[in-house]
NUKOL-696205 format. One record per residue (C-alpha): residue in one letter; x, y, z. Coordinates in pm, whole numbers, plus 32768, in hexadecimal, padded with zeros to 4 digits. Example, Ala and Ser with C-alpha at 12.3 -4.5 7.8 and 13.67 -1.06 7.14 Angstrom:
BEGIN
A84CE7E3E830CS85577F9682CA
//
This chain:
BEGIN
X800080008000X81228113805AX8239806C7F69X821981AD7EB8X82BA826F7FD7X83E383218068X847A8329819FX848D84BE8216X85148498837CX84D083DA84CDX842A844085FBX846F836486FCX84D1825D8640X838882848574X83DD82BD83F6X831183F0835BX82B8835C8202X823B846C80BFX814C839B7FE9X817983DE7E7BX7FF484387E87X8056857F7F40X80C5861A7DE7X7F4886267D79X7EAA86B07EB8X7F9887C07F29X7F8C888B7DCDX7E47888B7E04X7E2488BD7F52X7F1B8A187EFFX7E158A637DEFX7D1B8A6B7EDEX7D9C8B3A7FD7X7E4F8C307EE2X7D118C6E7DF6X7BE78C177F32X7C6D8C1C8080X7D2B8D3B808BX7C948E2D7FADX7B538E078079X7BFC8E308187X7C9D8F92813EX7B59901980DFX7AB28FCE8212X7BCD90AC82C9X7B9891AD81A0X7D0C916F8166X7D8E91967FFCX7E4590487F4DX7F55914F7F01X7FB29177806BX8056902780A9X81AB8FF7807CX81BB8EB77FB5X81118E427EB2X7FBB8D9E7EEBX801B8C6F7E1CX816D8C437F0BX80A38C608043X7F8D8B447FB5X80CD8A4C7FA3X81658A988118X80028AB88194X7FD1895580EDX811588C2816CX80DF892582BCX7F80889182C6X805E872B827EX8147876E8397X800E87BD843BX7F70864D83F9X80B885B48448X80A68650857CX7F3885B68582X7F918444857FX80C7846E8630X7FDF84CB8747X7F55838186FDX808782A186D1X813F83548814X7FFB82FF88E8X800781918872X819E819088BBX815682228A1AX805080E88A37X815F7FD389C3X80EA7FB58849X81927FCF8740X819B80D285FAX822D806084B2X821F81CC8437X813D82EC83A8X80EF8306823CX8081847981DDX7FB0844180B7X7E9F84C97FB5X7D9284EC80A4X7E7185158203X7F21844682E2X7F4E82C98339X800082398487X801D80B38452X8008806B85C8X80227F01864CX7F727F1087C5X7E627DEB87B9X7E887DD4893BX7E117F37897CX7CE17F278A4EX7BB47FCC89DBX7BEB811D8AABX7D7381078A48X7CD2810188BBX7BFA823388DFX7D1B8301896DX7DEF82AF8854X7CFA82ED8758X7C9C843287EFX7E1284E78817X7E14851C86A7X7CDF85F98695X7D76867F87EEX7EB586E7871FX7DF8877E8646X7D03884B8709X7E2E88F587DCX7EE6893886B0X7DB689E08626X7D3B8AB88786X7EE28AED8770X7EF58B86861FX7DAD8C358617X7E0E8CE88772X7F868D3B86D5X7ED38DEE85A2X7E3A8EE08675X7F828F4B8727X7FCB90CD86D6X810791308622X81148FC98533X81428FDE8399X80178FCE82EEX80918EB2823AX80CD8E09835AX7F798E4A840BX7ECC8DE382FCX7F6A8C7482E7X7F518C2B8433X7DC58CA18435X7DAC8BB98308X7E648AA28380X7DBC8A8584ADX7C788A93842BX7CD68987836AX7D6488B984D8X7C1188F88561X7B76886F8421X7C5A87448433X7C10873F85A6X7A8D87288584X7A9686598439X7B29854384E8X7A6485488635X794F84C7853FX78D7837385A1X78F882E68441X79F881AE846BX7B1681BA842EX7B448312845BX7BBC838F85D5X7A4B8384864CX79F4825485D5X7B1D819B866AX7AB7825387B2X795A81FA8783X79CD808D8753X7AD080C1888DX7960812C8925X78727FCF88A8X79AF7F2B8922X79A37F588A86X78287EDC8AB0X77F37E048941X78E17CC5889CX79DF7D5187E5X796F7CBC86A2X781B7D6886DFX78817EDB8735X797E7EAF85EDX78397E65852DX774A7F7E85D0X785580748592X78B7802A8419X7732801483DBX771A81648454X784381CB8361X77B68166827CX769581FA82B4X7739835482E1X7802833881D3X76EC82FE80CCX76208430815DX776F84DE810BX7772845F7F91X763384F77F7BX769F86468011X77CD862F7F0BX76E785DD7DE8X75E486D97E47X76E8881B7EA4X77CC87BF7D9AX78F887537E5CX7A0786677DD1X7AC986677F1BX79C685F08002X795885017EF5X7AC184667F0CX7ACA848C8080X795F83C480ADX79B182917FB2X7AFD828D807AX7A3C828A81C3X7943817B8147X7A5680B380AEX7B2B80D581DCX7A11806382CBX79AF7F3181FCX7B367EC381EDX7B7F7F128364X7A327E4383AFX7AB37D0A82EEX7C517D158391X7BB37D3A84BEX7A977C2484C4X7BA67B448432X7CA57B91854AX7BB37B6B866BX7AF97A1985BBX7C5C799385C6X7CD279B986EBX7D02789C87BEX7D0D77CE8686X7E4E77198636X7F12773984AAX7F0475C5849BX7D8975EF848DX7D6176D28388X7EB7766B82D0X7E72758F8158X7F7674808197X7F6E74077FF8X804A753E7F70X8101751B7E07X8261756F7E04X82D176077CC3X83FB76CD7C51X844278457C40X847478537AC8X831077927A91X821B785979DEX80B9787A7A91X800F77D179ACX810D76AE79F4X80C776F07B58X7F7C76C17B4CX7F49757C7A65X807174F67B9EX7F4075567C9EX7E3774EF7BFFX7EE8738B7BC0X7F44737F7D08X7DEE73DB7DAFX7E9675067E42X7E1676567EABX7F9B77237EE3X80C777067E4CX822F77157EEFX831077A87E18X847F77237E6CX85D276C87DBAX86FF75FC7E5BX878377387F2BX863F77C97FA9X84AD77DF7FE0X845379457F1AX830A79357FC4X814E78C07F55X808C78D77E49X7F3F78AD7E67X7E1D788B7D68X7DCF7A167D37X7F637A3D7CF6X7F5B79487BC6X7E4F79FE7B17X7F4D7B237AF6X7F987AD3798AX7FD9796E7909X815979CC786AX81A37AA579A3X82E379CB7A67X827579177BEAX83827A1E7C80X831D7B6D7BA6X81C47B4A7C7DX82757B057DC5X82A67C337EA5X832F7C457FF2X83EE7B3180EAX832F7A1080FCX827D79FD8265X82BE78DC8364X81D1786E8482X81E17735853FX80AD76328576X805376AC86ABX804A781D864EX7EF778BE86A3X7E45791C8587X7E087A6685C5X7F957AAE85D7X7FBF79EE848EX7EA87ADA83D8X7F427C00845AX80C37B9E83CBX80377B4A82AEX7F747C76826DX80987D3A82A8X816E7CB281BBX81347CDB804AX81117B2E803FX7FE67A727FF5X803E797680EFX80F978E681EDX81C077CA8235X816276D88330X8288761883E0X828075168504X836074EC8619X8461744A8534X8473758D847FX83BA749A8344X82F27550825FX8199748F82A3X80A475A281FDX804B771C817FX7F1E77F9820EX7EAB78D88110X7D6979D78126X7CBC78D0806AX7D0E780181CAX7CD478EA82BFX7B4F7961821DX7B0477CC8218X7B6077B48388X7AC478F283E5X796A78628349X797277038405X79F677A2854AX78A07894850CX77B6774E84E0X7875767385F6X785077AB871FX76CE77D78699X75D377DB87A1X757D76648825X768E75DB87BDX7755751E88B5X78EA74E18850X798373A38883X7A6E737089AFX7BDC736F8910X7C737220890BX7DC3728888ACX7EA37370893CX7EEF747087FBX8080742A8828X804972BC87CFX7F5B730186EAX806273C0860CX814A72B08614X808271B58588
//
């Protein structure tokens, strides 16, 4: 998702990534403020455009860089909270429409979840009372007065935007954090994706009726984003507790890295296999699975292949093993035993079968068979 993007610097270790996206939003975002913003602006204090010192155009690009520092600031709010907590952050992406923090905390209790998810619109808000309270100190450029009104209009925009309850945006995780504490986990994740959703096709319509391309692209994002969150997270939480060696498809072809996928798939199909491990005599490059193969029937088994191949062991819980694999850029992983033998792959294909049977095994009236076998000896059999 962010291969497109470069490392700027590193904030406690955290590296501040610039998507390549950000070239099309902050030319326009310097439009705006250069031809909209600030012209309305000046005549409201009956000031004429000739008074400032720079050009209008000029100030539209620092306003619109300093907004980005300004949503940086945003999620590091959220990925120094989750630090302080004992997660973990990957990094922050600044991108077309804002800011990403991949954070890794799925032990944060429900309270510890709504704190995190609400010290980026906290960043935010006191950046905007901050800069909106500078801009009215005596004696300042008119230039610089007039950024720091705009920008921190624009904070408290960003601020209240993202208070919204429309998952996954700040409020939505919070009203999730919220469900949490009294509701399943699985069930406040679905109440609060249904209601972004919800919110984000009554924004659509706002869009289509105003016109207004940006919060068109902002309310597809937010209904795409809540219907993908939903899914990651109902497969992480129907997992856990599950094992790999109970999801993992133990027939698996084994085929070259110079194999074309259409070679690749006759071998699976043949062999009554749903993955592929690509190898040769030095190394394992990593799984194909069926959706990989369908990539082009010349394409080579190791031009599809991104990424180091991901390694779990049979007793792995599930929910670990979706979460590796959904961080790498695999389609798979590797399932081992404790010979270090190669006894399987778990692909998504996997993980969405188990998901479904662990759904009809824990429905209501049905009673689970008492274990028989300890799951260590099972995995040596």
């Amino acid at each position: 998702m962010f291969s497109k993007a470069w490392t700027l610097m590193r904030i406690r270790g955290i590296p501040i990534r610039l998507h390549i996206s950000l070239a099309l939003v902050l030319p326009f975002l310097a439009w705006s403020v250069s031809t909209n913003q600030l012209p309305q602006l000046l005549r409201s204090a009956h000031v004429p455009a000739e008074a400032l010192t720079l050009p209008a155009s000029l100030l539209g690009v620092l306003v619109a860089l300093a907004l980005f520092v300004g949503i940086a600031l945003h999620e590091l709010g959220h990925a120094l909270v989750a630090l302080r907590q004992g997660g973990h952050v990957k990094g922050i992406t600044l991108m077309l429409l804002g800011g990403v923090a991949e954070i890794d905390h799925e032990g944060a209790t429900p309270r510890q979840q709504a704190w995190m998810a609400f010290a980026g619109p906290l960043v935010s808000l006191l950046l905007g009372v901050g800069s909106l309270a500078l801009s009215l100190v005596d004696g300042l450029l008119l230039d610089l007065r007039a950024a720091l009104y705009i920008f921190g209009g624009m904070n408290l925009a960003l601020a209240i935007f993202n208070l919204i309850p429309a998952y996954p945006l700040d409020g939505g995780r919070i009203l999730r954090a919220l469900l949490a504490a009294r509701l399943q986990p699985m069930r406040a994740t679905r109440i609060s994706a249904s209601v972004g959703r919800v919110l984000a096709l009554c924004g659509v319509g706002f869009a289509l009726m105003l016109p207004d391309p940006m919060l068109l692209l902002v309310s597809v994002f937010v209904f795409l984003g809540a219907s993908a969150d939903e899914a990651a997270t109902t497969m992480r939480l129907g997992l856990a507790g599950l094992r790999a060696r109970q999801a993992m498809a133990r027939r698996v072809a084994s085929v070259e890295p110079s194999r074309s996928l259409s070679s690749v798939a006759r071998h699976m199909l043949f062999q009554g296999a749903s993955a592929a491990i690509v190898r040769d005599a030095q190394s394992v490059r990593g799984v194909l699975g069926v959706r990989d193969v369908q990539r082009g029937p010349l394409r080579r088994a190791d031009e599809v292949l991104e990424g180091e191949p991901v390694w779990v062991h049979a007793d792995d819980d599930l929910s670990e093993v979706v979460g590796r694999i959904q961080k790498s850029k695999q389609s798979g992983a590797i399932v081992v035993d404790d010979m270090n033998t190669i006894v399987g792959v778990v692909t998504y294909e996997d993980l969405a079968r188990a998901v479904a049977l662990r759904g009809a095994a824990d429905a209501p009236g049905v009673t689970p068979p008492a274990p028989t076998v300890p799951a260590r000896q099972d995995a040596r059999r």
